[in-house]
C-alpha positions as CSV (number, residue, x, y, z in Angstrom):
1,X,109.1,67.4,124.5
2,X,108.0,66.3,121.1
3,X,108.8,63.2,119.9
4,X,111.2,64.6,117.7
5,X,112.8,65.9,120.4
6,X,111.7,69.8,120.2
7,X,109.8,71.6,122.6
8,X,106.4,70.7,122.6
9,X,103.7,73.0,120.3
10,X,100.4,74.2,119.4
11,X,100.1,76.0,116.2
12,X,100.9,79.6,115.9
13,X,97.7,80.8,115.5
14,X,96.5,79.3,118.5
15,X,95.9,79.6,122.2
16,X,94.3,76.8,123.9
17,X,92.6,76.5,126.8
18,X,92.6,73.1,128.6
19,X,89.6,72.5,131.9
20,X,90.0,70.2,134.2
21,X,87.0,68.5,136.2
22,X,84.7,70.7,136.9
23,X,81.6,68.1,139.0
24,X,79.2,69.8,139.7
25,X,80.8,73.0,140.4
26,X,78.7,75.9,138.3
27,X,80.1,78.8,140.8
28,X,84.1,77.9,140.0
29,X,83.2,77.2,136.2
30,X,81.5,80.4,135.7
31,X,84.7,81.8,138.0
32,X,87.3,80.4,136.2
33,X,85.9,81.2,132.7
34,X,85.7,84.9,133.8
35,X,89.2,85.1,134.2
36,X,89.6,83.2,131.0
37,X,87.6,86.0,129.1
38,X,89.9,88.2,130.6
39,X,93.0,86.6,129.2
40,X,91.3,86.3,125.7
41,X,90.8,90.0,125.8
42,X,94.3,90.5,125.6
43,X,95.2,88.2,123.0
44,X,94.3,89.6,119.5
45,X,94.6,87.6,116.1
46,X,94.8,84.3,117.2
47,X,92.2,82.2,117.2
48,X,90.6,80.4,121.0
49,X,89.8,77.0,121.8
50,X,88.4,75.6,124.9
51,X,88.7,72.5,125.9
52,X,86.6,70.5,128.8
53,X,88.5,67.4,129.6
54,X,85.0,65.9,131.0
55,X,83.2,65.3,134.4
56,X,81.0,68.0,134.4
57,X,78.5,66.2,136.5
58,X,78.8,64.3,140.0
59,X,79.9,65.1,143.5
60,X,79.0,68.8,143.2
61,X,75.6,70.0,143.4
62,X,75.1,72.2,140.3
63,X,75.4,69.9,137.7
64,X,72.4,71.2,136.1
65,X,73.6,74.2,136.0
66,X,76.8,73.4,134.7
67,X,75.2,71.7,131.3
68,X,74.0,74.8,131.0
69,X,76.6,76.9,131.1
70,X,78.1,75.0,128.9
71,X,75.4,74.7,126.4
72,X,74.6,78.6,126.8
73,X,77.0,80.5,127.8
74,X,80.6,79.7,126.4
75,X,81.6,83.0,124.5
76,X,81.2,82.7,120.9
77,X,85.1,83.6,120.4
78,X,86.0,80.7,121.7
79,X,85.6,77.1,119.8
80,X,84.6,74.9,122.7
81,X,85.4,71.1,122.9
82,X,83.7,68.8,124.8
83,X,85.1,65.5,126.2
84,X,83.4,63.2,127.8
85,X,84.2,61.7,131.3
86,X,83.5,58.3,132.9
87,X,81.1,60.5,134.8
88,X,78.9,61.4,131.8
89,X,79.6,57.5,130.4
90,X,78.0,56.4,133.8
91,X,75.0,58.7,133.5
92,X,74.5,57.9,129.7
93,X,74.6,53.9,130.9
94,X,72.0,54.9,133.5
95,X,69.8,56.4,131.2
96,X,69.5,54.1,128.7
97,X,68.6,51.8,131.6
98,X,71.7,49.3,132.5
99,X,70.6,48.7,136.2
100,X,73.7,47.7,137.4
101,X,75.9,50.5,135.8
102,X,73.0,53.0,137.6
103,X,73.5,51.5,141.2
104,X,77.7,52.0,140.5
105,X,76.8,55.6,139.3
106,X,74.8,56.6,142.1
107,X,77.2,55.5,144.3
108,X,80.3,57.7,143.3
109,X,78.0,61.1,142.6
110,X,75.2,60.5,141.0
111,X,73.3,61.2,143.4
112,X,74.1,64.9,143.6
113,X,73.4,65.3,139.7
114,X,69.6,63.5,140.3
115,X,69.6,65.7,143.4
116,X,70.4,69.1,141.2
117,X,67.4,67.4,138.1
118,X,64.6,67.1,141.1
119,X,65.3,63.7,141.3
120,X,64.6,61.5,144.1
121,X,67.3,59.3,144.7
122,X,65.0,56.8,147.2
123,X,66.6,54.8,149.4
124,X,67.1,51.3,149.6
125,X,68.2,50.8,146.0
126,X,66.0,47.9,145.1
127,X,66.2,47.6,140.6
128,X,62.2,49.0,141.0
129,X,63.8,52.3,142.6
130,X,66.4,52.8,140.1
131,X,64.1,52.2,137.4
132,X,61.9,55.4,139.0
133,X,64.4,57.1,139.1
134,X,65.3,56.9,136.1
135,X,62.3,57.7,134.4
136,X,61.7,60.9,136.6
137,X,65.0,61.3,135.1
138,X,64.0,60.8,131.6
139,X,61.1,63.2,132.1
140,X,63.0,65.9,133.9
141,X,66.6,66.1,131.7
142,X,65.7,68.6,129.4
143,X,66.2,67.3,125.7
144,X,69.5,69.8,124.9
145,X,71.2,68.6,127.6
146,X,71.0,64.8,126.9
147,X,71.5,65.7,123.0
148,X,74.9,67.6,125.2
149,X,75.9,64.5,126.6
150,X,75.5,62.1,123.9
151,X,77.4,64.9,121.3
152,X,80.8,64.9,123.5
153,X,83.7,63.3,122.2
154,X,86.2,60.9,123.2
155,X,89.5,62.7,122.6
156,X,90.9,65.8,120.9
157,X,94.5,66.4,119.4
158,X,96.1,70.0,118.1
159,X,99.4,70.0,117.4
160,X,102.0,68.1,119.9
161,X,99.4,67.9,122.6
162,X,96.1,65.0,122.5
163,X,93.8,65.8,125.2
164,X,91.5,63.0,126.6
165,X,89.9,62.3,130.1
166,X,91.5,59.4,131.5
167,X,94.5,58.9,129.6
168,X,96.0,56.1,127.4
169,X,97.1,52.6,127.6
170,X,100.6,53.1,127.2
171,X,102.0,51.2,124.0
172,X,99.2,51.4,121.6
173,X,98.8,54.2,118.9
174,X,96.6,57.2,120.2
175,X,93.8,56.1,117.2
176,X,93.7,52.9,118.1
177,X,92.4,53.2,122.1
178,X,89.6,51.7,123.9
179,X,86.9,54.2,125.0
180,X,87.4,52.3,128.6
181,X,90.9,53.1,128.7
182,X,90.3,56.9,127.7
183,X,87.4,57.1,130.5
184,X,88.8,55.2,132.9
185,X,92.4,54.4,133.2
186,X,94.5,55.4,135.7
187,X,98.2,53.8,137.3
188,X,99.6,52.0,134.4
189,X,98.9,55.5,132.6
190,X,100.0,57.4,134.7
191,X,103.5,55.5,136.0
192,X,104.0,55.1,132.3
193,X,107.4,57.2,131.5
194,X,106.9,56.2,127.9
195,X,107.2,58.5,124.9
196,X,102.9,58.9,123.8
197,X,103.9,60.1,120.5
198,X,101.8,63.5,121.9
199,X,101.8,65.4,125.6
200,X,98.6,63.4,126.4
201,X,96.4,66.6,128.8
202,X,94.0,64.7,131.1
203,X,91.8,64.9,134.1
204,X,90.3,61.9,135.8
205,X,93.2,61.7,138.7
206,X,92.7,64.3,141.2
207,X,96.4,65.8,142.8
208,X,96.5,68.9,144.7
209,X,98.4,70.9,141.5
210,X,98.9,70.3,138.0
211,X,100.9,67.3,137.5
212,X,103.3,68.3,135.1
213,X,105.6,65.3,133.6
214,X,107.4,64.6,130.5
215,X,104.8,62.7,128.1
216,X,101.8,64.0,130.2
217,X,99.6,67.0,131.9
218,X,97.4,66.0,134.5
219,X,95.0,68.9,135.5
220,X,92.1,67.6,138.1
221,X,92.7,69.3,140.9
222,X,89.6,67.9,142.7
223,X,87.3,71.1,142.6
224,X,84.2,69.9,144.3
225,X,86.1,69.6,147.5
226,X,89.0,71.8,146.7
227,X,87.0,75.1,145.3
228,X,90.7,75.0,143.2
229,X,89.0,74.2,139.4
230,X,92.1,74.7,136.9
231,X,92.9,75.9,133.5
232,X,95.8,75.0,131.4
233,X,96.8,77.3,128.9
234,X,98.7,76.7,125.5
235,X,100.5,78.9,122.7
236,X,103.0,78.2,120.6
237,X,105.5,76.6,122.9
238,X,104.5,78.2,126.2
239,X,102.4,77.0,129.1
240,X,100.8,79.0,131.8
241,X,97.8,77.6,134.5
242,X,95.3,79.6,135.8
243,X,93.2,78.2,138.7
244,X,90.0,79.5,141.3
């Protein structure tokens, strides 16, 4: 619901599609968008958004691939939003050459996203090896795909639904949140029964199915292990998922 107690809405003249955590998974994003073509198809005279809730690289090993996709190949009917994930923020931190963040990153997933650029992720990790790495990074990112990560955007709100990443810290207004707590937060979000003010539609939490609750939408369903990459999809008050 609302919070003035009606069901929740997008506007009438749009259908939104919300995807969750994709990590390295080019084969179920380029799936799953096929069958969102196909829905689009059938829906004439309103207009299409997309919206990636972020983690596009990581764990997978196509995350190459997946930027671009995304830069390339998103059908021009749809407006496409891009948020970005904690993955990307740890990538971003890597590149511009914060050692410590770089040893954290390539320990949950990096490694398969230097992996997928031709990067050699050596072995030990000594601050001389990351900094090789990342400059072979640096070389080997191709310009569009940094200019990719640095242009995506913390959140993104239409109508009765705000769509972010992480989630919120519950109690403080929606334009007033940390960009840690939208990357990163997870429990007190997410056992928060509290009324957002919006239906907050986030990834970051992998559960084996949407996790649908009052003030919230949770839709990582943990596709680089599961091969289950999921869609959320919104008009006017009605809600449907689609999933690989």
């Amino acid at each position: 619901m609302s919070e003035t107690g009606r069901a929740a809405a997008v506007p009438n003249n749009q259908r939104i599609y919300a995807v969750g955590d994709i990590h390295g998974r080019a084969d179920l994003l380029i799936a799953l968008m096929e069958l969102i073509k196909k829905d689009t198809a059938s829906c004439v005279g309103v207009n299409k958004c997309v919206v990636f809730l972020g983690d596009y690289v990581d764990r997978g090993s196509q995350s190459k691939q997946v930027i671009d996709y995304l830069i390339h190949k998103i059908p021009p009917e749809l407006k496409a939003v891009f948020l970005r994930g904690n993955h990307e923020e740890a990538m971003l931190l890597f590149l511009s050459g914060d050692t410590d963040a770089g040893r954290g990153w390539l320990q949950f997933g990096g490694e398969e996203t230097l992996v997928s650029y031709n990067v050699n992720p050596s072995h030990p990790r000594s601050s001389a090896d990351l900094t090789t790495a990342r400059l072979s990074l640096i070389e080997k990112l191709p310009a569009l795909h940094r200019d990719f990560l640095i242009s995506t955007q913390l959140s993104f709100t239409v109508g009765d639904y705000h769509f972010v990443h992480a989630g919120i810290k519950p109690g403080i207004p929606l334009d007033e949140q940390t960009s840690d707590d939208m990357l990163w937060i997870r429990n007190e979000f997410l056992s928060s029964r509290a009324d957002h003010g919006k239906i907050i539609v986030h990834g970051h939490s992998i559960r084996s199915k949407p996790d649908i609750q009052p003030n919230r939408i949770g839709i990582d369903t943990g596709a680089y292990s599961s091969n289950h990459l999921t869609c959320l999809i919104l008009q006017n008050t009605q809600r449907h998922i689609i999933s690989t």
